[in-house]
C-alpha positions, 0 to 999 in steps of 0.5 A: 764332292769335287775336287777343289781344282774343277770347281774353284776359279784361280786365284790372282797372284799378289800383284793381281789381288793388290791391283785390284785394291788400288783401282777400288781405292782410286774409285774414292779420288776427288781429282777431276782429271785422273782417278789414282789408287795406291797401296804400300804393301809390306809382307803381304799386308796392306799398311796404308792406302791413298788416293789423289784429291784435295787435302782433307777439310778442304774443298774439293776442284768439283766444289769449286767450279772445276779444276784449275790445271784443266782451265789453264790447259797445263798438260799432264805431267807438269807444273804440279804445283799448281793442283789442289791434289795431292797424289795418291802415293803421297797420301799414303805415305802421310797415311802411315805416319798419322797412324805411326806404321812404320815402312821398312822394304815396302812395295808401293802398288799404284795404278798410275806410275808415280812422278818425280815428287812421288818417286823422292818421297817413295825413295825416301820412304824405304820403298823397294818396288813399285808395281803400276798400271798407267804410264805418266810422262815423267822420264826423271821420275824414272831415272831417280827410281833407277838410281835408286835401285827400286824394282819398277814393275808395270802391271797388265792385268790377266786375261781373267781380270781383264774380262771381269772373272775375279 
């Protein structure tokens, strides 16, 4: 028999291992321009997830001929009001309270930093670090987070993720 350290691959550190889980969550986006996974952690444990795409029992852009912000060349960033999505952080958010979880001291992990509407309603749901992946041009988001005092952390991943060996 082995010893458990010559056979066994490492372990991902948590923010690794919840990483992981919000690009599979972004992997069920309905979004046409961005695909947007994310989780809110409390204590080690999952309590809700969301992903970006229309309301439910709506139609999706792909449905309906393309998305609306693409034909309009809005860029990234602005003018949101006129998506049919809703952002990844805020269905998780709608998440927890359709199923009455309670979010106290929550770490919010997205695989896309989160824009200013995410970041109020973040602050708002006693959110205390945000974990992501991919930059969003959205400097007041920032300042809002910072005024807050949420713990804002950009994740890389590790060498063994980056390659595949989970």
């Amino acid at each position: 028999m082995t010893a458990a350290n010559d056979s066994t691959p490492s372990r991902p550190d948590w923010d690794d291992y919840f990483m992981q889980i919000a690009f599979l969550v972004a992997q069920r986006s309905t979004c046409l321009r961005r695909q947007v996974g994310a989780l809110l952690v409390q204590k080690r444990r999952i309590l809700a997830t969301g992903y970006n795409g229309a309301p439910q029992g709506l139609a999706h852009c792909a449905e309906l001929g393309g998305c609306l912000r693409e034909r309009l060349d809005i860029p990234s960033g602005e003018r949101q009001e006129l998506c049919r999505g809703l952002h990844a952080e805020q269905n998780a958010i709608i998440q927890a309270a359709v199923h009455g979880v309670e979010l106290s001291e929550v770490t919010c992990y997205s695989t896309t930093q989160p824009c200013v509407t995410c970041a109020k309603m973040l602050v708002n749901a006693n959110v205390r670090r945000i974990v992501f992946a991919g930059d969003y041009p959205d400097n007041l988001a920032l300042e809002i987070l910072k005024e807050a005092e949420v713990e804002l952390v950009k994740w890389s991943p590790s060498t063994d993720e980056a390659s595949g060996a989970c």
